[in-house]
Structures are given as structure tokens and as C-alpha cells.
Residue, then its C-alpha position, 0 to 999 in steps of 0.5 A: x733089316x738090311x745091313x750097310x754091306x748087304x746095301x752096298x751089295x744089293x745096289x750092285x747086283x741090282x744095278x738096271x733092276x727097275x721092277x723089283x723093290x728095295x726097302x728104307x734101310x736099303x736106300x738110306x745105307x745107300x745114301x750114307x755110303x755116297x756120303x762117306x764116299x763123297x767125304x773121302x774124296x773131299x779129303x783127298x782132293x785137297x793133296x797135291x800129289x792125287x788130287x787130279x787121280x781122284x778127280x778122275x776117279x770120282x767122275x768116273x765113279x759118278x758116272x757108273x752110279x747114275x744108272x743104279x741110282x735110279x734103279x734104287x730110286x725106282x725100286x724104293x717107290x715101288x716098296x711104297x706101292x708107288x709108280x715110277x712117275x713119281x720119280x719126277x718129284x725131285x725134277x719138278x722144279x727143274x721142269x718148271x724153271x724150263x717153262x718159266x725160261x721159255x716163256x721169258x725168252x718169248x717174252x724177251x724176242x717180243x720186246x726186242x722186236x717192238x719199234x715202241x719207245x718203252x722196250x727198255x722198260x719192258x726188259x726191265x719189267x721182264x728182268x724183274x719177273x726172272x727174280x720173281x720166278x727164281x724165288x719161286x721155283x727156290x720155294x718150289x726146290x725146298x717142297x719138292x725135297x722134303x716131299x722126297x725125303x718123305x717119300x723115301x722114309x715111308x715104310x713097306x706098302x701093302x700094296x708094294x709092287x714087285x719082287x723084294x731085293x732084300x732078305x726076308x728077315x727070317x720070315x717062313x711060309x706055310x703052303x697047303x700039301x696033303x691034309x696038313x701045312x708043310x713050313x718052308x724056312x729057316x729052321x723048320x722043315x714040317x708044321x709038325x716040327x713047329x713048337x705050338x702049345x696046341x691051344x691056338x690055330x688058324x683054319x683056312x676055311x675058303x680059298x686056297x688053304x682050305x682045311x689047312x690048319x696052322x698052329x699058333x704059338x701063344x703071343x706070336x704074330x703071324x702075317x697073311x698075305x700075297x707076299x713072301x717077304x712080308x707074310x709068314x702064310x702066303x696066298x697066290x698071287x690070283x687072290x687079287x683082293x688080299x695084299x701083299x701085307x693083308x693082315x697079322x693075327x696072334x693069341x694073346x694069352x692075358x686077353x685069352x683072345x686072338x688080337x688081329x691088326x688089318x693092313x690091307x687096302x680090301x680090308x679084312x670083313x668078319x662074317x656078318x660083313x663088319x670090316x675090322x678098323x684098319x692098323x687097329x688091335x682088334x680082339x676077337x674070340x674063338x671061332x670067329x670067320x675072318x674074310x681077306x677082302x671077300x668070302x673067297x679067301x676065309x680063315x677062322x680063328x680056332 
């Protein structure tokens, strides 16, 4: 998880990033950074001596958060796996309350321009309409908030589009080299210098880790996907029907089977073509043939 200060960072080095993605903790320590920010400056506006300083500054500072505001905005929703249309959520209302006007002053220039004794009648009838239309674009503000904050809460998507702008959390990545797996990471330099029991693996069997082995510590979960952020053994990104967080698998010692959770939008088949339940503990036994969407990525559990 990102800290408050690796937030408050990361929304200045990626100030017009529109195409990588950033995660919940980094948009919401965001926002509780605007809040201390906007706090502050209440309190110091209320001194005589800086108050016209800190008005000037805060317009200054408003100003220069407009563009990175949007940019995190836009990156959060891709972490969600979600376009940046969506954006537009918030502004929904906004949009409505301009046709609404529109048609009121049309409305309006019709009842102005009528020779017919009951216009007064009219303007009343059409000022009764704008309350109406003001409690329903209110109505409208409150859903398409909530629909916001819930939008901003949602975890990693699988499917999340782009590059991550936040640390990996300490997650390694296998990737094939000779007759064996080198590990890329923090604290390990070869999957020889992994510590494993020897009792539980993954064998890649189609695909681009064919005849790799990848030794398992005994209870530790290890995600497969496209996405290094998010996965410990990294498909390419040709692999077009394995997600980004396709799926997890772990040696469960009390079980003395492997427990496999499946992320993914392809789903994750076993070899007689029965896909796994998704975001389920599935247990399996040795010797199982695990598909990553189709047969042209395939790992079993050794």
C-alpha cells in the first residue's frame, strides 16, 4: 500500500499521466491531503495580517491541482479496468441541468413572444417546472456522488489498464531463462537462492514458461498474471486471455492440496474443460493441468 508522503509524491511526478493507474490508497491519501490543505488555509484566513496572502496562494494552489486532479481521477478508474469517460460521472448533473436550462429558456422566449392573454400563467407554470427540475438534478447530484465514492473505493481490477504508478509492494517476478526460472526482485537474485521445501511447484506446460519450474513455499500464495504489480509470475503481454491478476495458487499444508483462487475475466479451465468458481478456494490435487484462459497458456500443479 502507498503511504500519505509516496501520495502526495506520486501526484506531482505524474502531474498530466493520463495512461498509467494509481490505486485506492493513492487517490484517497490524496484527497485527505486536500482536506488538511483546505483546513489549514480556513484557519489562516481567518488572521487579519495573511488573510489576502493565503487567498491568493490557495487560488494559486487550486489552479495548479486542476490538471493532476484529473489525471489521478483518470488513473484511479483505469486501476478499476474502467475508461476515462466514466469520468463524467460527477459532471452528470451538470450536464442535465444545462439541457433542463435550455429547454426553459425556450420555453420562456415561446411564452414572451405569445400575443395570448394567459403568458403570465405560462411563466408561472414554467417557474414551477424550474423548482421541479432543481430537486431532481438535487436527486441526481446525491446518486451520481455516491456513484463516485464507490467507484473510487473499488479494489485493482484484473483487468486494470495501464502501467501501476505505485510500488509493487515487494512482489518478484519469475521469468524463463535457460532450463530454469531466474527471480527478478527484492532479495533474491536466482530461484535457486529461493528458500522452498522442495515438496510443492508449478510447472509451466504451454506457453511461454514451458518446462519452467517454479518452487512453491508450503502456505504461500503466488499470483500469475500479465501484470507485474499485481503478479509474482509474469505472462507477456501477447497472452491476451490471461489477466493482468489472472489467478493465485498455494500449497496448502493441513489440505495436503493446492488451493487456487481465479481472478480472471477468461476464467482459469482445468483440463477436462471445467472452468474453476471465480474469487472461490478451489482445492486440488497433485498433477492437475490448469489452463489461463485457453490451452495456450497451461501450468500443473506439481
Amino acid at each position: 500500500m502507498v503511504t500519505m508522503t509516496e501520495a502526495f509524491s506520486s501526484f506531482w511526478s505524474n502531474y498530466a499521466n493520463f495512461r498509467g493507474r494509481s490505486s485506492r490508497s493513492e487517490y484517497w491519501f490524496w484527497q485527505l491531503w486536500l482536506f488538511i490543505i483546505f483546513f489549514g488555509s480556513g484557519l489562516l484566513a481567518f488572521i487579519p495580517v495573511v488573510n489576502i496572502i493565503v487567498g491568493i496562494a490557495s487560488l494559486v494552489f487550486w489552479l495548479a491541482v486542476v490538471i493532476p486532479n484529473i489525471s489521478l481521477s483518470v488513473r484511479r478508474l483505469h486501476d478499476t479496468g474502467r475508461r476515462w469517460y466514466w469520468l463524467l460521472v460527477p459532471f452528470l448533473p451538470t450536464l442535465i441541468a444545462a439541457v433542463f436550462a435550455a429547454i426553459l429558456l425556450i420555453q420562456m422566449g415561446s411564452a414572451s413572444s405569445s400575443f395570448y392573454s394567459n403568458s403570465s400563467q405560462m411563466y408561472e407554470m414554467l417557474l414551477a417546472s424550474f423548482g421541479a427540475y432543481a430537486v431532481i438534478i438535487a436527486i441526481i447530484q446525491v446518486v451520481c456522488f455516491i456513484a463516485w465514492i464507490v467507484l473510487m473505493c473499488l479494489p485493482t481490477s484484473p483487468d486494470a489498464i495501464g502501467e501501476s504508478t505505485y510500488p509493487d509492494g515487494g512482489h518478484y517476478r519469475y521469468r524463463a531463462g535457460g532450463s530454469g526460472a531466474a527471480l527478478a526482485g527484492q532479495g533474491y537474485g536466482s530461484a535457486a537462492a529461493l528458500p522452498t521445501t522442495g515438496l510443492a511447484a508449478i510447472k509451466g506446460v504451454d506457453g511461454m514458461y514451458r518446462d519452467v519450474n517454479f518452487p512453491l513455499n508450503l502456505d504461500e500464495e503466488v499470483v500469475i498474471g500479465r501484470d507485474a504489480a499485481l503478479a509474482h509470475i509474469v505472462l507477456d503481454k501477447n497472452a491476451e486471455k490471461v489477466s493482468r491478476k489472472h489467478c493465485s495458487v498455494a500449497y496448502d499444508s493441513r489440505q495436503n492440496s493446492y488451493r487456487v483462487f481465479d481472478y480472471s475475466t477468461n476464467g482459469t479451465f482445468k483440463d477436462d474443460g471445467t472452468r474453476l468458481m471465480p474469487n472461490t478456494a478451489v482445492y486440488l490435487p497433485a498433477g492437475t493441468l490448469l489452463c489461463l484462459g485457453n490451452r495456450t497458456n497451461s501450468i500443473r500443479l506439481m
